[in-house]
C-alpha positions in Angstrom: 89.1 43.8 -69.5 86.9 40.6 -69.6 88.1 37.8 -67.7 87.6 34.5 -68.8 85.0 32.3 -67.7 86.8 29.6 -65.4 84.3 26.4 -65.1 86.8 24.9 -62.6 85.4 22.2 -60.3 87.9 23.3 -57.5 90.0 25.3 -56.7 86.9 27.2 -58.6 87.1 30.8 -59.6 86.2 33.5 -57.2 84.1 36.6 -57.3 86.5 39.5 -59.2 84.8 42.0 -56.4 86.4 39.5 -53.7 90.0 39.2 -56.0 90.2 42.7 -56.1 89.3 43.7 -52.2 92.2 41.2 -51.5 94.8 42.8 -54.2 93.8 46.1 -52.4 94.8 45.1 -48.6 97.7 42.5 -49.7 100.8 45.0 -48.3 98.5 47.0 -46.1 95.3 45.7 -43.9 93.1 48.5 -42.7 96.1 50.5 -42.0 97.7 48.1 -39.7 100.7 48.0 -41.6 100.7 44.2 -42.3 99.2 41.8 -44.8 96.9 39.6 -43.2 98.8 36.8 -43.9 101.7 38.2 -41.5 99.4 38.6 -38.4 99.4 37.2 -35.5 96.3 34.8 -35.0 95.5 35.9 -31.8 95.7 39.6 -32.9 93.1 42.1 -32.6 93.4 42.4 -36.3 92.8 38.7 -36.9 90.3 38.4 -34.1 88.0 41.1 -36.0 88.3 39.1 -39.2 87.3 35.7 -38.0 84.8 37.0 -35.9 83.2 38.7 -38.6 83.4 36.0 -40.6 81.4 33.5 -38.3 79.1 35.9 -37.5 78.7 36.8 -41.6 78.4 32.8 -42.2 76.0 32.1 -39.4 73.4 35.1 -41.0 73.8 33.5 -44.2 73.6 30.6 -44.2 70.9 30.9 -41.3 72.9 28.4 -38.9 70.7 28.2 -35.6 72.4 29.0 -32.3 73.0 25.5 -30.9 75.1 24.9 -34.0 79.7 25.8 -33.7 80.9 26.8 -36.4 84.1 25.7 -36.7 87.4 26.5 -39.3 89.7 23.4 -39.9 92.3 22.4 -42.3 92.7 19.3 -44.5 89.7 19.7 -46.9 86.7 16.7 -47.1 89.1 14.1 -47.3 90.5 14.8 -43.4 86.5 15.4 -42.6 86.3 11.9 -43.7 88.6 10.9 -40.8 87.7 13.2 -38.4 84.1 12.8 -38.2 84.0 9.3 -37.6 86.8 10.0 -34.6 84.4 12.4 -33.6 80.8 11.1 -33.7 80.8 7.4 -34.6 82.2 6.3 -30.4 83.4 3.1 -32.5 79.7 1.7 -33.3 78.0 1.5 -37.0 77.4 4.4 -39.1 75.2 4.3 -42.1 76.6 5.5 -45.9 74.7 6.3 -48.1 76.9 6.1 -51.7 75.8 8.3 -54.5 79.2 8.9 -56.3 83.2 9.1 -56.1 82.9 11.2 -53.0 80.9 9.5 -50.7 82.3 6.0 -51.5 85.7 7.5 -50.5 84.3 8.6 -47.4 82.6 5.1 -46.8 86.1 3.6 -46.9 88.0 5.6 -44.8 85.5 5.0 -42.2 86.2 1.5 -42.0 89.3 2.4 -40.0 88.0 3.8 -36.8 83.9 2.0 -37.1 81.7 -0.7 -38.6 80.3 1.4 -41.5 77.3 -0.3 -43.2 76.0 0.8 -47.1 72.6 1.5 -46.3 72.0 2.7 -49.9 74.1 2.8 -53.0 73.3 4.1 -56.8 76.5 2.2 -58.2 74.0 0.0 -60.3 72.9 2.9 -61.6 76.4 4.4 -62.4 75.9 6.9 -59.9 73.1 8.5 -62.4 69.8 8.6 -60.2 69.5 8.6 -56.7 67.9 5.7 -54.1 64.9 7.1 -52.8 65.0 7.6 -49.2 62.7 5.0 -48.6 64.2 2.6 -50.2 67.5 3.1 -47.7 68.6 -0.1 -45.1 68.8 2.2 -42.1 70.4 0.4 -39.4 68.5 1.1 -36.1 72.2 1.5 -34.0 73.7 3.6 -36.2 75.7 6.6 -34.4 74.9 8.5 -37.5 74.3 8.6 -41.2 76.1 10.1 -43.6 75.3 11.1 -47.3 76.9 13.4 -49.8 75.0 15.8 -50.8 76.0 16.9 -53.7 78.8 14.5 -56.4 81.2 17.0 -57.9 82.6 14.2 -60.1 79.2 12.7 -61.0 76.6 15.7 -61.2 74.2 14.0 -58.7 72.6 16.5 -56.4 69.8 16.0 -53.4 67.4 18.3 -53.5 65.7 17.9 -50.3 67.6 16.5 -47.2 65.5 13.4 -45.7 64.0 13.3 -43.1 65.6 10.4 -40.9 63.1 10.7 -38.1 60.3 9.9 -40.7 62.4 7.0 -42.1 62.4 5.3 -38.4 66.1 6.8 -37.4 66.9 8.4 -34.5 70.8 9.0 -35.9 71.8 12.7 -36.9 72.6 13.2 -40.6 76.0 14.0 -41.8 76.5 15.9 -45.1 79.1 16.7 -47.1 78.2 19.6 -48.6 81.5 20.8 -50.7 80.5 21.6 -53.1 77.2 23.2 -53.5 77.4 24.9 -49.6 76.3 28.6 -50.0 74.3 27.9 -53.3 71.1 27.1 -51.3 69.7 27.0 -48.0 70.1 24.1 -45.6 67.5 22.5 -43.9 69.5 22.9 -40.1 66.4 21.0 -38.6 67.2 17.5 -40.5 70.7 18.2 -40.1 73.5 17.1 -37.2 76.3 18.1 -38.7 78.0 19.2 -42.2 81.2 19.8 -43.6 82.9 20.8 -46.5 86.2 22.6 -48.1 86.1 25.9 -49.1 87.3 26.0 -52.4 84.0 25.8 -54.5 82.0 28.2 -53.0 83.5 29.8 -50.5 87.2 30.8 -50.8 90.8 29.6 -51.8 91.6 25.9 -50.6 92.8 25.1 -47.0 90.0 25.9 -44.8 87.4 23.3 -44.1 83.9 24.3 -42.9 82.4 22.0 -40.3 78.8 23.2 -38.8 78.2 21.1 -36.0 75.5 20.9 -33.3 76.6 20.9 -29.7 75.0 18.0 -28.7 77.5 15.9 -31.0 80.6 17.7 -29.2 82.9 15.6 -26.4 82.4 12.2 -27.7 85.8 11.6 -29.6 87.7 8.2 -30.0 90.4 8.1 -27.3 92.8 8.2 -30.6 91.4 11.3 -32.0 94.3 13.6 -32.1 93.7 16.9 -30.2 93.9 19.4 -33.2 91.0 17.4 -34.8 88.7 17.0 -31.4 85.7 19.1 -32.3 85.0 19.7 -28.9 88.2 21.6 -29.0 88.3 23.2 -31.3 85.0 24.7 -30.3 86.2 25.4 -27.0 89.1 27.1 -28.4 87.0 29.2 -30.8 88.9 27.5 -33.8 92.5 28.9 -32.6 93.6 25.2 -31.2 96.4 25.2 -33.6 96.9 28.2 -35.5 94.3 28.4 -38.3 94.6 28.5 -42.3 94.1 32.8 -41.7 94.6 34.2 -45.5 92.0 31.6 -46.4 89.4 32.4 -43.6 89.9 36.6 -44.3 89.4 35.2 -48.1 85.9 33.0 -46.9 84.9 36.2 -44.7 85.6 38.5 -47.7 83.1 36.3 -50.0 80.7 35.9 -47.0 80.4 39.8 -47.6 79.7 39.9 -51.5 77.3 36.8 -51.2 75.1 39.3 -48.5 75.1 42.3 -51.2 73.6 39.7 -54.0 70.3 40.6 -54.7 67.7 38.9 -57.4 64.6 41.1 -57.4 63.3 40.9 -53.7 65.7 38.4 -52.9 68.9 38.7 -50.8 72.2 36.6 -50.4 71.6 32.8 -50.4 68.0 32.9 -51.4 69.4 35.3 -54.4 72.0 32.6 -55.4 69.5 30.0 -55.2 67.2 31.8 -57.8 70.4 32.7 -59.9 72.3 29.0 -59.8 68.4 27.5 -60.8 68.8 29.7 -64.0 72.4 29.0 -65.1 71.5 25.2 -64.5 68.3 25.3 -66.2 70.0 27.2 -69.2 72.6 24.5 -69.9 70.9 21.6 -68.7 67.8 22.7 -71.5 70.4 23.0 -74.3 72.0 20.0 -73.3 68.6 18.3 -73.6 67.6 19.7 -76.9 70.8 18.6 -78.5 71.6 15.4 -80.5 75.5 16.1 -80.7 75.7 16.5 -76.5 74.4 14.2 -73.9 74.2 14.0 -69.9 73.4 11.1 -68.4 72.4 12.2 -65.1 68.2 11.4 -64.2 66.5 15.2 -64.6 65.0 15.1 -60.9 68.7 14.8 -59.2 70.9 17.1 -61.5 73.6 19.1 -59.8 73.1 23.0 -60.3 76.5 22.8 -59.3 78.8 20.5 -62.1 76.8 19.8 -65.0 78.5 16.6 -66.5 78.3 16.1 -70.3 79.7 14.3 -73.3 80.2 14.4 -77.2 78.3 12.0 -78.6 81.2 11.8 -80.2 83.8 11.7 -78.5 87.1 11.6 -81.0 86.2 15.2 -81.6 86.9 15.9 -77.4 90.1 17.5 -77.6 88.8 19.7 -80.8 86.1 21.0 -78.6 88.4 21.9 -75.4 91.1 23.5 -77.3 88.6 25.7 -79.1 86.7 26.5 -75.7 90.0 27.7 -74.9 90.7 30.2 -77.2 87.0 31.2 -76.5 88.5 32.1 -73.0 85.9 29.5 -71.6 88.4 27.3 -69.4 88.6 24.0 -67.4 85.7 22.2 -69.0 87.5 19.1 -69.0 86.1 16.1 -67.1 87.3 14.2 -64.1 89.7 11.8 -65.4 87.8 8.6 -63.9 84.7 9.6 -65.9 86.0 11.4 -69.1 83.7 14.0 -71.3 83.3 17.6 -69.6 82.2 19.2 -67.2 81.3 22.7 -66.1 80.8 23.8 -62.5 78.5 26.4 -61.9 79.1 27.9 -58.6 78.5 31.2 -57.0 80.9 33.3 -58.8 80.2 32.1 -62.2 77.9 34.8 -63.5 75.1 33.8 -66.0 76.9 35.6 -68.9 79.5 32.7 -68.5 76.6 29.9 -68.8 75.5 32.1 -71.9 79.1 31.9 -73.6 79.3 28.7 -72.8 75.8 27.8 -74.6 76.6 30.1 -77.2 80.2 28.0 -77.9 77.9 25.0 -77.8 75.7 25.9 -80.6 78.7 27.0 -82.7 80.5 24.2 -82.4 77.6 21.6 -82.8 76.7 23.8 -86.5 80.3 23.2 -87.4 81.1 19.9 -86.8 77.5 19.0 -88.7 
């Protein structure tokens, strides 16, 4: 039985291989006799799943060895908090706003540092992005942060800067929520990056944070304990007892991603190769239409969420209650922006793009 295609921008739909390996071990884990969500966190059961699942993370997504990877609670929004505890000692950090995400994260830093807005594209309704070296480093700053990729506002860097060639000495911070896994990262311009797991990686509660060691022990004095990343690193994520359904979840679709193959390719380089086609299929039809329209500047489109709009838009609610029946779900757009919106991540296989392009077409014809 076909399922159907679920465009959700988070929670996002998850592999059916991954749905299914979970559905198999829900009463009974590997013969222990318990669901992994009745185990004891510091259980040789448990232990084996993390473990694996660090160890499966840090092949894949190719995380050098003076990087922790660390499992935390409370999504980006906490990480918006927490890292400025963590790495900003109280001084300036840079922002760099591209969209809804990143201008949150520029406000809650206000609390705990003096943040500065080294670059913004809020002129440009979040639609293109400010070149690099056009950015108002500040030559203090304790770090700089940028989102790399606007789930609300389809704005996607392609290519991490390079803040050593822009005259900064400060580690980047990214927020990588939302496109994490569906591309290699650039570890070497990179100090740390966070981001939830319920795009790309799993069911929502745990939080990925990839930090290098360097940036460990220098927390605020008010940073609570549970969110210290130097101990939660020391403590091997187990501080406080971790989100574990959702980490044996992440660790169960850290496995499918390594079987993915494209050819010659293999896991993330697969995905890569696979997300660049689904993109490139809607984004062309998109482009070719008069009846459909994204606003987004070509050389910064997401792969991820692909915003769009009618040209018309009295006939919005026509179009989502017809995707519907065509079992092509959540296309709706983020309220504070309107139109639709289709996310693309890993588990959305390019026969979904296809339906969804093929609906398209239909309904344009019909509405001529």
């Amino acid at each position: 039985m076909q399922r159907p295609y679920n465009f959700s921008a988070g929670p996002a739909a998850m592999p059916v291989e991954v749905l299914q390996q979970a559905a198999a071990d829900m009463l009974d884990w590997h013969g222990s006799g318990m669901s992994v969500m009745e185990m004891s966190h510091r259980g040789k059961e448990f232990m084996s799943i993390i473990e694996a699942a660090e160890g499966d993370l840090r092949e894949l997504l190719a995380v050098p060895p003076n990087f922790r990877i660390l499992f935390m609670q409370g999504g980006g929004l906490a990480e918006n908090a927490i890292v400025p505890l963590n790495l900003s000692r109280g001084g300036v950090v840079d922002f760099v706003v591209t969209g809804s995400w990143s201008q949150k994260s520029f406000k809650e830093a206000r609390k705990f540092c003096d943040p500065r807005l080294a670059a913004s594209n809020e002129a440009d309704s979040h639609t293109r992005l400010p070149a690099p070296g056009s950015w108002q480093l500040s030559p203090d700053a304790q770090y700089v942060h940028l989102c790399s990729n606007e789930t609300i506002h389809g704005v996607e860097l392609h290519e991490l800067p390079d803040l050593k060639a822009l005259g900064s000495n400060a580690p980047l911070v990214i927020d990588f929520s939302s496109h994490v896994a569906s591309r290699t990262v650039n570890w070497q311009r990179v100090g740390l990056a966070f981001g939830g797991a319920q795009k790309n990686l799993g069911p929502a509660g745990v939080t990925l944070v990839v930090v290098r060691e360097d940036l460990l022990g220098h927390a605020l004095s008010i940073c609570p304990s549970a969110f210290d990343y130097k101990t939660v690193a020391d403590n091997g994520s187990m501080y406080n007892t971790p989100p574990t359904y959702g980490i044996y979840m992440a660790g169960l679709t850290f496995q499918w991603l390594k079987r993915q193959t494209e050819g010659n390719l293999r896991g993330i380089a697969a995905m890569e190769h696979r997300n660049m086609a689904k993109a490139e299929l809607l984004y062309g039809f998109i482009d070719q239409s008069s009846f459909y329209v994204n606003k987004v500047a070509p050389d910064c489109r997401s792969r991820m969420n692909v915003p769009f709009f009618l040209r018309d838009e009295s006939r919005n609610e026509a179009f989502l209650a017809g995707a519907k029946a065509a079992d092509l779900l959540q296309l709706k757009g983020h309220k504070s922006v309107g139109g639709m919106r289709a996310s693309l991540y890993n588990a959305m296989p390019l026969e979904g793009v296809q339906a969804l392009v093929a609906y398209m077409r239909d309904f344009e014809q019909k509405q001529a």
